[in-house]
PADO-826890 format. One record per atom (N, C-alpha, C): residue in three letters; x, y, z; residue number from 1; atom name. Coordinates in steps of 0.001 Angstrom, whole numbers, always signed. Layout:
! PADO-826890
<rec><aa>ala</aa><x>X</x><y>Y</y><z>Z</z><i>NUM</i><at>CA</at></rec>
...
! end
This chain:
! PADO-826890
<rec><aa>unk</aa><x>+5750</x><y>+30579</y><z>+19044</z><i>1</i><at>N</at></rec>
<rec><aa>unk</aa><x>+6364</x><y>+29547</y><z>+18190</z><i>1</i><at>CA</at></rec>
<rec><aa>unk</aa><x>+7181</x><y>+30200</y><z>+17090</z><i>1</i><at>C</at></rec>
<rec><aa>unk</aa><x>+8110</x><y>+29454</y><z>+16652</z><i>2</i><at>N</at></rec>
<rec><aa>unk</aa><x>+9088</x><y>+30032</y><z>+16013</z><i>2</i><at>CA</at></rec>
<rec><aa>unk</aa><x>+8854</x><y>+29712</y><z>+14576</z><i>2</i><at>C</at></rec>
<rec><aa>unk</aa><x>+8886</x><y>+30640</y><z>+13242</z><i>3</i><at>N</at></rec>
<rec><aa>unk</aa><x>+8582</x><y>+29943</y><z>+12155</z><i>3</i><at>CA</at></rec>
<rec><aa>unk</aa><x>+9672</x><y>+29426</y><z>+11696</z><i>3</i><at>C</at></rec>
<rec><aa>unk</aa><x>+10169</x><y>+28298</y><z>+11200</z><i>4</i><at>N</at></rec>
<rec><aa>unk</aa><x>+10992</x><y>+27974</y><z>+11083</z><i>4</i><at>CA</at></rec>
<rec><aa>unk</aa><x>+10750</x><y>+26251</y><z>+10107</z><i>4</i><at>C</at></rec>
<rec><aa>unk</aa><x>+11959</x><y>+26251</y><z>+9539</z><i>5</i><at>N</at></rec>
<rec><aa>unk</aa><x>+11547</x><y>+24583</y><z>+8880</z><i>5</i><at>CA</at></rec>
<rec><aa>unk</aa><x>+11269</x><y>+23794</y><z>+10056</z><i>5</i><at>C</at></rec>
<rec><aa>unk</aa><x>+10429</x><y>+22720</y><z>+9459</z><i>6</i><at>N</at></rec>
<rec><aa>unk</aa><x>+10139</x><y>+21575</y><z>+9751</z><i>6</i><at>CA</at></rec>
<rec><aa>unk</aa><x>+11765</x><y>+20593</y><z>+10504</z><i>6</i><at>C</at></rec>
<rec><aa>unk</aa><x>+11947</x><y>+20348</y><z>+12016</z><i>7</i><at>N</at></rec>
<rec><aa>unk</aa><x>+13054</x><y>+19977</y><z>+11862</z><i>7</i><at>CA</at></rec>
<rec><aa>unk</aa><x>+13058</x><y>+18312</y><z>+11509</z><i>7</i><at>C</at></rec>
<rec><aa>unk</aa><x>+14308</x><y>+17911</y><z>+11280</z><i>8</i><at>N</at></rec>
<rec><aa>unk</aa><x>+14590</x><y>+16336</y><z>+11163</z><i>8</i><at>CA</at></rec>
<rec><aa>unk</aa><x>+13758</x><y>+15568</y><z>+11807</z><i>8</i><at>C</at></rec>
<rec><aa>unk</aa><x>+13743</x><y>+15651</y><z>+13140</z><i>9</i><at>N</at></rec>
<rec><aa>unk</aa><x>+12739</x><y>+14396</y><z>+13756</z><i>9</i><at>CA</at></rec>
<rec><aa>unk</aa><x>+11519</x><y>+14502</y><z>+13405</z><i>9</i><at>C</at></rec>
<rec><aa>unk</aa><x>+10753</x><y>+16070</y><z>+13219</z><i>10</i><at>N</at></rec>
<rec><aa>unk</aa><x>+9437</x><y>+15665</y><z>+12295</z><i>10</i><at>CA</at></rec>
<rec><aa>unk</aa><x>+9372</x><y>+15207</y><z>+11211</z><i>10</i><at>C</at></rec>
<rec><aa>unk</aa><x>+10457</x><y>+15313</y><z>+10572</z><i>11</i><at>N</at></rec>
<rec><aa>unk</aa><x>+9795</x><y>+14618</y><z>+9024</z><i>11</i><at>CA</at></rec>
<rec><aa>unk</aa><x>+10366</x><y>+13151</y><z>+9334</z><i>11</i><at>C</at></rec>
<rec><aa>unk</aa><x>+11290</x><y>+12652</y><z>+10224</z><i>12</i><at>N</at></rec>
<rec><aa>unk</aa><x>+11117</x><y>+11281</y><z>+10640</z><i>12</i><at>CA</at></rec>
<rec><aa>unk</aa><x>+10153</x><y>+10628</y><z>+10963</z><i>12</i><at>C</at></rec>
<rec><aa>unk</aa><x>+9222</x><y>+11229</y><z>+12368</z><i>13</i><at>N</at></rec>
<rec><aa>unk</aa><x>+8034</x><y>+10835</y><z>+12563</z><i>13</i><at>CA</at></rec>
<rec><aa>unk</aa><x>+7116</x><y>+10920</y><z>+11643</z><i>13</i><at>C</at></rec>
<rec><aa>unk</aa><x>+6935</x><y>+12269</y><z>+10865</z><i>14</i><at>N</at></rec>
<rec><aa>unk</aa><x>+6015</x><y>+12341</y><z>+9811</z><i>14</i><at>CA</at></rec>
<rec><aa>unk</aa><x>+6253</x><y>+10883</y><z>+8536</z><i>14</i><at>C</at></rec>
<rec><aa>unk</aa><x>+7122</x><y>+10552</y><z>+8406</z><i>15</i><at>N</at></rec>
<rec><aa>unk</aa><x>+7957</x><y>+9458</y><z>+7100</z><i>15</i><at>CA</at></rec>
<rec><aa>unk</aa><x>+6793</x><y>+8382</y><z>+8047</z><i>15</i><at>C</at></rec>
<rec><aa>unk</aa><x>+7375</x><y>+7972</y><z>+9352</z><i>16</i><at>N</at></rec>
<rec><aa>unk</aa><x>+7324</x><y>+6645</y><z>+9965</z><i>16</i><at>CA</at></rec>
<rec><aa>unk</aa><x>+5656</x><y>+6792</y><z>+9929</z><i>16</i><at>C</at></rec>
<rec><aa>unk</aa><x>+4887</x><y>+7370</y><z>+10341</z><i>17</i><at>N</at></rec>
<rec><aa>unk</aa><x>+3467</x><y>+7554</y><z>+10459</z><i>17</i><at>CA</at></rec>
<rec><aa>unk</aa><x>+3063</x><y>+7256</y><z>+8795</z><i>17</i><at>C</at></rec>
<rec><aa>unk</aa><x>+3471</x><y>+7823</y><z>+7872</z><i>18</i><at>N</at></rec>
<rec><aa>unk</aa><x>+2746</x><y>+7744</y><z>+6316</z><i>18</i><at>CA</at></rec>
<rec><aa>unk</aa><x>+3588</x><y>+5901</y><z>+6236</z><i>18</i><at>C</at></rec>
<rec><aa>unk</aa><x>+4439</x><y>+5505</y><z>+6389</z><i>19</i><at>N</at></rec>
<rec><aa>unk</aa><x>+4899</x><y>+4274</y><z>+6311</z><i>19</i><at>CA</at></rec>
<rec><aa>unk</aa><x>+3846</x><y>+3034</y><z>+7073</z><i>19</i><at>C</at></rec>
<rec><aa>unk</aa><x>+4136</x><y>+3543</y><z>+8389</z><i>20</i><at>N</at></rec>
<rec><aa>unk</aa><x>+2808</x><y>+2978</y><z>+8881</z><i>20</i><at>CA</at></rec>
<rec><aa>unk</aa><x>+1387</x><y>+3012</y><z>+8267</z><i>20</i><at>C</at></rec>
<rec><aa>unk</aa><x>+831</x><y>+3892</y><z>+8142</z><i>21</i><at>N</at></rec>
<rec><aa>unk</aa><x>-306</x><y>+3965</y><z>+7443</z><i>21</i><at>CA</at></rec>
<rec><aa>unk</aa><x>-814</x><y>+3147</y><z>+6221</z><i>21</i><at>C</at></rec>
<rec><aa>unk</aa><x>+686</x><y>+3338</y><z>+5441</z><i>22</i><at>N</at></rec>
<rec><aa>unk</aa><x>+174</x><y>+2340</y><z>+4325</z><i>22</i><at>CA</at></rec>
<rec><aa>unk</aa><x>+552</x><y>+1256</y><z>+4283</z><i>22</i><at>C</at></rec>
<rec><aa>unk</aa><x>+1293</x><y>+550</y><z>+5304</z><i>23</i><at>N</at></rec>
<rec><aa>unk</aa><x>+1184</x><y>-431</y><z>+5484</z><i>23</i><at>CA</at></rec>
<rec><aa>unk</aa><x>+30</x><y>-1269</y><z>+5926</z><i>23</i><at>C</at></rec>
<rec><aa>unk</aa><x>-330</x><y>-475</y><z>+6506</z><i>24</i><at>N</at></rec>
<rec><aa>unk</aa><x>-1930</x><y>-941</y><z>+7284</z><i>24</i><at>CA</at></rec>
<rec><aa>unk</aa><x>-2990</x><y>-1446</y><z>+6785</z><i>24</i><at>C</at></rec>
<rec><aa>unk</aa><x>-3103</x><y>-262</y><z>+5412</z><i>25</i><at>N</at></rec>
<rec><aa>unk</aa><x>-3888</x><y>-551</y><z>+4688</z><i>25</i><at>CA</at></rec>
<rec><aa>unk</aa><x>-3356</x><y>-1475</y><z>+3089</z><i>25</i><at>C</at></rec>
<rec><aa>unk</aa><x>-2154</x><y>-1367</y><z>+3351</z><i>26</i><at>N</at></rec>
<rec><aa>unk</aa><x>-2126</x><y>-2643</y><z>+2375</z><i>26</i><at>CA</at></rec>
<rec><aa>unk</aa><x>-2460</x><y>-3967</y><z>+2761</z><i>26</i><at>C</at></rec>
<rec><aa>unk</aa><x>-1880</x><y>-3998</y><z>+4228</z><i>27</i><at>N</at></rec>
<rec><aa>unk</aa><x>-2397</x><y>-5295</y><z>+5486</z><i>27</i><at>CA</at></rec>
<rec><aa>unk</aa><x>-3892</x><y>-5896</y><z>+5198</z><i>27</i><at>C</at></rec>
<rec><aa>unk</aa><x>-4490</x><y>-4388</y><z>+5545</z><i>28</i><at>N</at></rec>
<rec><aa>unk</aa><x>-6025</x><y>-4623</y><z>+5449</z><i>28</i><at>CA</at></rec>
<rec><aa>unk</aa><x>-6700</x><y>-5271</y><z>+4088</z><i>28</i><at>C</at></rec>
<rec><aa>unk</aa><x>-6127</x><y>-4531</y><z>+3036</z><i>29</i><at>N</at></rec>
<rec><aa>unk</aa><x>-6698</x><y>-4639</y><z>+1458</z><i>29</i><at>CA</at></rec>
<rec><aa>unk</aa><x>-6298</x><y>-6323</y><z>+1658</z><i>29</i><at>C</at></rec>
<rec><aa>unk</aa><x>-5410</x><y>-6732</y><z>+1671</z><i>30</i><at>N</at></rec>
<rec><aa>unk</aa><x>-4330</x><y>-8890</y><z>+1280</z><i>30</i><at>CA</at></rec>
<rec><aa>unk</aa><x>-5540</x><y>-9506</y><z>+1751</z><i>30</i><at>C</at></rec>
<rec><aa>unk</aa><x>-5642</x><y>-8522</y><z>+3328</z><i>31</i><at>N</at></rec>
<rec><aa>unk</aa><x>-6131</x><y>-9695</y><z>+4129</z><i>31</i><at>CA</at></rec>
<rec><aa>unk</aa><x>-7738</x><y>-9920</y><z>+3884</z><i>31</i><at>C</at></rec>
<rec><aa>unk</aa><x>-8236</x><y>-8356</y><z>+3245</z><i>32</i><at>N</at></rec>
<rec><aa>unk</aa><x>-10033</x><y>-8485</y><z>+2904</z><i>32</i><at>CA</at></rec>
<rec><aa>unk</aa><x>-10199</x><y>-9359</y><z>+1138</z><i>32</i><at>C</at></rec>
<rec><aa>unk</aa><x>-8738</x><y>-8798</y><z>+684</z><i>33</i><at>N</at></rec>
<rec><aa>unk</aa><x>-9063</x><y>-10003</y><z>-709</z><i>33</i><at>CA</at></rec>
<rec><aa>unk</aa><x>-7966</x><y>-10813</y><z>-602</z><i>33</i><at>C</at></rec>
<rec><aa>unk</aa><x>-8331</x><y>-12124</y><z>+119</z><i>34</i><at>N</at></rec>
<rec><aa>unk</aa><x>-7106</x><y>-13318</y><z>-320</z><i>34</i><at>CA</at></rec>
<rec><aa>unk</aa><x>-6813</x><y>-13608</y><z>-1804</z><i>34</i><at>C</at></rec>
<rec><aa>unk</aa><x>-7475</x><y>-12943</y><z>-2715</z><i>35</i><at>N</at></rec>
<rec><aa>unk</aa><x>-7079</x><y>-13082</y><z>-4392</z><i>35</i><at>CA</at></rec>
<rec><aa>unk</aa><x>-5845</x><y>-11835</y><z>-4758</z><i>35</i><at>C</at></rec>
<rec><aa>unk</aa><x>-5674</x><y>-11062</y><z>-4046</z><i>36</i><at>N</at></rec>
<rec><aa>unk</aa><x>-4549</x><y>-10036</y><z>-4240</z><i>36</i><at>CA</at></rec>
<rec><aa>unk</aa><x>-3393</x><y>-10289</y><z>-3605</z><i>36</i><at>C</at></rec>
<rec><aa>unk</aa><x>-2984</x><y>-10897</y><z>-4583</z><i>37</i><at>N</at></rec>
<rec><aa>unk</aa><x>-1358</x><y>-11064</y><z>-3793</z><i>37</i><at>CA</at></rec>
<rec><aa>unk</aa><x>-403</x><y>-10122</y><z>-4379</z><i>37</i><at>C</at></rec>
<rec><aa>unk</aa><x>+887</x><y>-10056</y><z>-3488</z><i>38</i><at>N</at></rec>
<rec><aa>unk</aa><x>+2449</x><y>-9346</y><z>-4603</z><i>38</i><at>CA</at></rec>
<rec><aa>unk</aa><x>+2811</x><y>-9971</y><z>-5504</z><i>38</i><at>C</at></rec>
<rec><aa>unk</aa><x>+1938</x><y>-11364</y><z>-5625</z><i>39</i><at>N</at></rec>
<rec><aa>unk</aa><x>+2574</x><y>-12544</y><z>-6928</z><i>39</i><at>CA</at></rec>
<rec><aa>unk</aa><x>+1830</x><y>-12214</y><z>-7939</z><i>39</i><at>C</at></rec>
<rec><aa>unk</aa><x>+1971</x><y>-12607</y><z>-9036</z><i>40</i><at>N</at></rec>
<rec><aa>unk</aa><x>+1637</x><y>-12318</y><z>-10817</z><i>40</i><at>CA</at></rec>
<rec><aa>unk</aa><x>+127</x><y>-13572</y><z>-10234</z><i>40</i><at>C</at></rec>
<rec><aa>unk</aa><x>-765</x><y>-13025</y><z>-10468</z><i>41</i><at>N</at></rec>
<rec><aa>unk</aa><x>-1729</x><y>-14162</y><z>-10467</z><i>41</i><at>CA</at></rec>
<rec><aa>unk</aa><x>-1612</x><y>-15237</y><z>-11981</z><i>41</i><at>C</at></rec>
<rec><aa>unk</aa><x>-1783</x><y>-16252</y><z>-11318</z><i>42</i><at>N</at></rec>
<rec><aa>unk</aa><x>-1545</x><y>-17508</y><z>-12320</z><i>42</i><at>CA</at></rec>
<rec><aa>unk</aa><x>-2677</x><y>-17752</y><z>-13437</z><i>42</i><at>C</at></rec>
<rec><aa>unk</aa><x>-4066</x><y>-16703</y><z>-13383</z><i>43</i><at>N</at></rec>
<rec><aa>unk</aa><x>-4647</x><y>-16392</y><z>-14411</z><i>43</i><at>CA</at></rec>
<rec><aa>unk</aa><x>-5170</x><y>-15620</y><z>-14433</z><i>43</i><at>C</at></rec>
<rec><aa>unk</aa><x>-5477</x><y>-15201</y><z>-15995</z><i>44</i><at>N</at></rec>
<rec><aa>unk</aa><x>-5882</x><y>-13432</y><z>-15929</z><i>44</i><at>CA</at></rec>
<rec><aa>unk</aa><x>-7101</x><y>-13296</y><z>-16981</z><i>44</i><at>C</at></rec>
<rec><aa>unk</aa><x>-8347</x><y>-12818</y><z>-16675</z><i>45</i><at>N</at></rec>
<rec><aa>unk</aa><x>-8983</x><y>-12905</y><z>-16902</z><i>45</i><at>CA</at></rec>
<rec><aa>unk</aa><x>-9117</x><y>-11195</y><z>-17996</z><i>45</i><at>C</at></rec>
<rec><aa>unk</aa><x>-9792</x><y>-12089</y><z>-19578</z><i>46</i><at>N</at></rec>
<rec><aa>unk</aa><x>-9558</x><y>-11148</y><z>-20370</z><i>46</i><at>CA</at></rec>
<rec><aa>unk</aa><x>-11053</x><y>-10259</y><z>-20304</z><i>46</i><at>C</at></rec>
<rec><aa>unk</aa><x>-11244</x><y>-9052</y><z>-20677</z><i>47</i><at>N</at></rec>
<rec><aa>unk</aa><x>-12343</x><y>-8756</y><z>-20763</z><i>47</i><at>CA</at></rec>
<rec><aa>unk</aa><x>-13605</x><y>-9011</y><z>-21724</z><i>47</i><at>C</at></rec>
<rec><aa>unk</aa><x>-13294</x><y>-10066</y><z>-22289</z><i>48</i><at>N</at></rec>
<rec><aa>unk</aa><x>-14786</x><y>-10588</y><z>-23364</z><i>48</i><at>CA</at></rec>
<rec><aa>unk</aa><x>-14805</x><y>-11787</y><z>-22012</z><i>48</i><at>C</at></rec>
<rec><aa>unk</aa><x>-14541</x><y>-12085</y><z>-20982</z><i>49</i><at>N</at></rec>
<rec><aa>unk</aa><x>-14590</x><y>-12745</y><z>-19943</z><i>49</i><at>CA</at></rec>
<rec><aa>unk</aa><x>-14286</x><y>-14611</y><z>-20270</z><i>49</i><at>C</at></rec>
<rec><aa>unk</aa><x>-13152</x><y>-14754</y><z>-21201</z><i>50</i><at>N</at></rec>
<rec><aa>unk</aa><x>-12147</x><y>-15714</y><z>-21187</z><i>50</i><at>CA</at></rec>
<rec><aa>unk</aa><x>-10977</x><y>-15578</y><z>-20497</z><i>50</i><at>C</at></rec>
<rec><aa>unk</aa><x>-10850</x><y>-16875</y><z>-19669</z><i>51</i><at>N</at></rec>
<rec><aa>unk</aa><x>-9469</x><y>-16401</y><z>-18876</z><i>51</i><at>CA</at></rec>
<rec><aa>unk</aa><x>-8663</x><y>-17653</y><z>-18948</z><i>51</i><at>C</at></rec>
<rec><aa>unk</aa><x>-7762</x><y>-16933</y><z>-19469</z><i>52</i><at>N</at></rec>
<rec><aa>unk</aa><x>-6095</x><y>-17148</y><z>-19901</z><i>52</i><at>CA</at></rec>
<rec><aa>unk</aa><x>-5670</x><y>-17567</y><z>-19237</z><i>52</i><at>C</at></rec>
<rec><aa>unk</aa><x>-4836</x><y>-19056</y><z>-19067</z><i>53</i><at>N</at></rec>
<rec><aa>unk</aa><x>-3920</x><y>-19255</y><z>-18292</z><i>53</i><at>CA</at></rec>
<rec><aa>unk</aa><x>-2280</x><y>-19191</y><z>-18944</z><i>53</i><at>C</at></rec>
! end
């Protein structure tokens, strides 16, 4: 084997695999808490445990 850089299509595949991956597990995280969304939650709970709307 030749030492040599890493060529283009591996770090393509390498990109697409870490892309995949965390997609997956962002998939996984939405779908195990339906309370985590990409939206601003509509209330936020302060830590003396009053929550703010």
């Amino acid at each position: 084997m030749k030492s040599k850089s890493i060529s283009s299509l591996d770090m393509r595949r390498l990109a697409a695999v870490i892309l995949f991956l965390t997609g997956g597990v962002l998939l996984a995280v939405i779908l195990a808490k339906p309370e985590i969304t990409l939206l601003p939650a509509p209330a936020v709970t302060q830590p003396s445990g009053k929550v703010v709307r």
